[in-house]
C-alpha positions as CSV (number, residue, x, y, z in Angstrom):
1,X,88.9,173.4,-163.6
2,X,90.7,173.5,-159.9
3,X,90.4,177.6,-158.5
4,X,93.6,179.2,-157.8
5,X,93.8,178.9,-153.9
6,X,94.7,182.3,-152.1
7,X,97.5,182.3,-150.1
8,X,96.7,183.7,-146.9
9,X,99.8,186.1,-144.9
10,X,99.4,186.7,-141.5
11,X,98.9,190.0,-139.7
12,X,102.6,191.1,-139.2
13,X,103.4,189.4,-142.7
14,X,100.8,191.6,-144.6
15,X,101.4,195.0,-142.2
16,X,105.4,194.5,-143.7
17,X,104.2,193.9,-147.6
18,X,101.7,196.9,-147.0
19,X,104.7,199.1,-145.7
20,X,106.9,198.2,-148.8
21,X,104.5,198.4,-151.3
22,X,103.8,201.8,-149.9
23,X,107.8,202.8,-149.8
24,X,107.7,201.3,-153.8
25,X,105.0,203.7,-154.9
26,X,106.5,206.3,-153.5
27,X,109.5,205.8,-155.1
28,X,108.1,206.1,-158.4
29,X,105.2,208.5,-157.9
30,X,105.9,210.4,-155.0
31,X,103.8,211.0,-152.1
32,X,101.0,212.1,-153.3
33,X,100.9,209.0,-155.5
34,X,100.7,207.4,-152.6
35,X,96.7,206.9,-151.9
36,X,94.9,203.6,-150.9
37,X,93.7,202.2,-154.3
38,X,97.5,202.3,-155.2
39,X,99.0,200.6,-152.5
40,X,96.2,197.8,-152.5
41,X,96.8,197.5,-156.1
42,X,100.5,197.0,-155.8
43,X,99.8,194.0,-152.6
44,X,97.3,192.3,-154.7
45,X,94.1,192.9,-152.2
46,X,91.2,195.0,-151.8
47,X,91.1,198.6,-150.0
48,X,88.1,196.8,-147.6
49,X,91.2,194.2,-146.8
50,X,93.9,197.2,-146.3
51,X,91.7,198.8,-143.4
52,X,92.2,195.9,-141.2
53,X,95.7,196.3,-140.8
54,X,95.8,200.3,-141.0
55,X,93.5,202.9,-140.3
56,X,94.3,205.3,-143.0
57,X,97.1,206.5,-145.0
58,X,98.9,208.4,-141.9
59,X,99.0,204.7,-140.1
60,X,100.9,203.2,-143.3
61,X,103.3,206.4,-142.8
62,X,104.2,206.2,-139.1
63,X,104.3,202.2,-139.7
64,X,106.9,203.2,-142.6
65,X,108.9,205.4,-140.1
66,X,108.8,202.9,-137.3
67,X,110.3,200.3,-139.6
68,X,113.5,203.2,-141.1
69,X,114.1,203.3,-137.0
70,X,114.1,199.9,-136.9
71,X,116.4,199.1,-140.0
72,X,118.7,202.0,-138.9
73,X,119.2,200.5,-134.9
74,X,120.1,196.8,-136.7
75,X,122.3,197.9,-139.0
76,X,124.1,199.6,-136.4
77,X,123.9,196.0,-134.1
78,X,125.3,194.2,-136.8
79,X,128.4,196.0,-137.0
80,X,129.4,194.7,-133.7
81,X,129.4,191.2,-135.1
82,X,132.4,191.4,-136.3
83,X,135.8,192.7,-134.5
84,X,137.0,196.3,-135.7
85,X,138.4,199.9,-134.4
86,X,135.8,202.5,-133.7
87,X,136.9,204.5,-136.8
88,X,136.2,201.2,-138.9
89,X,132.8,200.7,-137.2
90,X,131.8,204.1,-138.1
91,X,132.8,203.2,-141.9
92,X,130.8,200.4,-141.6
93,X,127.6,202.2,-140.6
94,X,127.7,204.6,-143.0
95,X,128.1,202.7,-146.0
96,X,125.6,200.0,-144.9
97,X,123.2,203.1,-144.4
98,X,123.9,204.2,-147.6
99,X,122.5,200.3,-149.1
100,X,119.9,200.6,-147.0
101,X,119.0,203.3,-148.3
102,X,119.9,201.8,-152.3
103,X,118.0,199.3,-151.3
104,X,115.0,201.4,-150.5
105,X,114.7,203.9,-152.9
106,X,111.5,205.4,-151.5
107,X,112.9,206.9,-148.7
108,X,114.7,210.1,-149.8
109,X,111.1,210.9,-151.7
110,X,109.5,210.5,-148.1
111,X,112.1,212.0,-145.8
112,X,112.3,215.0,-147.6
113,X,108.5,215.5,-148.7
114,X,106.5,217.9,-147.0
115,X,104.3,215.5,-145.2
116,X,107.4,214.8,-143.4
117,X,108.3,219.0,-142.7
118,X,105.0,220.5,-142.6
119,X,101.7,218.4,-143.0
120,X,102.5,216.4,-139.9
121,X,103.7,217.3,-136.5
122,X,103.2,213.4,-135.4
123,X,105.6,212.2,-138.0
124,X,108.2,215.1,-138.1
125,X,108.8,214.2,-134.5
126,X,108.7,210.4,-135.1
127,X,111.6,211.2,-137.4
128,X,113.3,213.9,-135.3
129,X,113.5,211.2,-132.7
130,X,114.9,208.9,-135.1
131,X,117.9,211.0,-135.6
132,X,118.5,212.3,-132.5
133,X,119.0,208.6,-131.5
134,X,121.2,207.3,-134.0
135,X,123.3,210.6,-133.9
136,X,124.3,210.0,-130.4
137,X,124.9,206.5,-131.5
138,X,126.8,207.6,-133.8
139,X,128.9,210.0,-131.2
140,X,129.3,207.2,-128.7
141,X,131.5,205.8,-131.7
142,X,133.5,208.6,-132.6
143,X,134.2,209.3,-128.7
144,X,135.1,206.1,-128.4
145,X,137.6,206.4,-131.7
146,X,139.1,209.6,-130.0
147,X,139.8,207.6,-126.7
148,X,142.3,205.0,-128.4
149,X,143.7,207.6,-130.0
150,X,142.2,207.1,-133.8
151,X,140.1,209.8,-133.9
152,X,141.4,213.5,-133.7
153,X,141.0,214.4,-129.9
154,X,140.3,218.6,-131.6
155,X,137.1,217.9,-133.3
156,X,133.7,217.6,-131.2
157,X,132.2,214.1,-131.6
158,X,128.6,216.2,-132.3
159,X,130.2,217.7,-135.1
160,X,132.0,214.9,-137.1
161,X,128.6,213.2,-137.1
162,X,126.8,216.0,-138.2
163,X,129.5,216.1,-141.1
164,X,128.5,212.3,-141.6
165,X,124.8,212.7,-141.8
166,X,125.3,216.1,-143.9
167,X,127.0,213.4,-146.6
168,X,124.3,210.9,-146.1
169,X,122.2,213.6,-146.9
170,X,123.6,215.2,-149.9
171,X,124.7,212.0,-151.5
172,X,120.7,210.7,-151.3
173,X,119.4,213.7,-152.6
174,X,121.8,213.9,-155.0
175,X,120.8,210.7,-156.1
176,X,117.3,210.5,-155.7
177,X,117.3,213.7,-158.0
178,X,119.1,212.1,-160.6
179,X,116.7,209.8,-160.8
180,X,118.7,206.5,-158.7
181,X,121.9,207.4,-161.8
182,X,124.4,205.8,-159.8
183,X,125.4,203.8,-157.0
184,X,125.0,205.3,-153.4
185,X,127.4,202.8,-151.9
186,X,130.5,203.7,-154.4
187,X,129.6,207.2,-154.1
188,X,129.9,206.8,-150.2
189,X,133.3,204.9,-150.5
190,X,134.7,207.5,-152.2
191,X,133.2,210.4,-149.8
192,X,134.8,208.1,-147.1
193,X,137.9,208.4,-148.0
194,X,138.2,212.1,-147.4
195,X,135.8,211.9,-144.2
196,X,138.3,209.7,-142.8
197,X,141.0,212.2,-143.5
198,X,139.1,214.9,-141.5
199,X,138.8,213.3,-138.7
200,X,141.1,210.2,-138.5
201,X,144.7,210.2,-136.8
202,X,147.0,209.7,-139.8
């Protein structure tokens, strides 16, 4: 009888499935579900195997953060790939946040945790860093949206993002306390629709 041949990943390949798996037990069991046994469970290899891509548990978190930053910069590239007004771009943005986050329903359980707020200095500012970045990303948009004239000149670019991330933020934990009830992306459409009368030039 012929073994069943193990399929071998490499490093950067295993590191990603690691990070997933991790985001996927969170999602259903929160952070404190989220321990070695568990995650090497849910890859399909041994704990022994795990420490040779991460240290310990903390790693697996600022690996997890590391790739959010990432996912949150392309999606924000991507936009670009296709012609639009600035207001239209920031439409964009937000709702293909909003998937991401749909996508990725472990997130909103680790963002708002307390191992984010208060069990670790090294990964609250990993995350503070995270928005701070994207926010003024965000602002470059909406200044650019006031320039031509399609975003209202009297509101401060700082504070019509703020009023976007505020909806991100209610919307996910909205949702992620409802246990994932209902779509994020048609909930952000329709939040859009009034944003955009806030601050767009009608």
């Amino acid at each position: 009888m012929a073994t069943k041949k193990k399929i071998k990943f490499d490093r950067d390949t295993r590191r990603i499935q690691i990070t997933q798996a991790a985001l996927k037990i969170i999602a259903s069991h929160g952070i404190n579900g989220l321990t070695t046994a568990a995650i090497s469970k849910e890859v399909g290899t041994s704990e022994a195997n795990l420490y040779r891509h991460f240290k310990n548990k903390e790693e697996i978190l600022y690996e997890m953060v590391k790739s959010i930053d990432s996912e949150l910069n392309k999606n924000f590239e991507n936009i670009f790939k296709t012609p639009g007004t600035p207001l239209l771009n920031l439409e964009r943005v937000f709702i293909r946040h909003l998937d991401y986050i749909e996508k990725n329903e472990g997130i909103p359980r680790l963002i708002f945790s307390d191992e984010m707020h208060i069990g670790n200095v090294r990964l609250r500012e990993m995350l503070l860093n995270t928005i701070m970045s994207y926010s003024e990303k965000l602002e470059s948009l909406v200044k650019e949206g006031q320039k031509i004239g399609k975003i209202k000149k009297d509101i401060s670019a700082k504070a019509a993002v703020s009023m976007l991330i505020g909806l991100i933020q209610a919307s996910t934990m909205r949702w992620s306390l409802s246990g994932f009830s209902f779509s994020l992306v048609d909930e952000g459409n329709k939040l859009w629709k009034n944003y955009e009368k806030c601050i767009g030039v009608q």
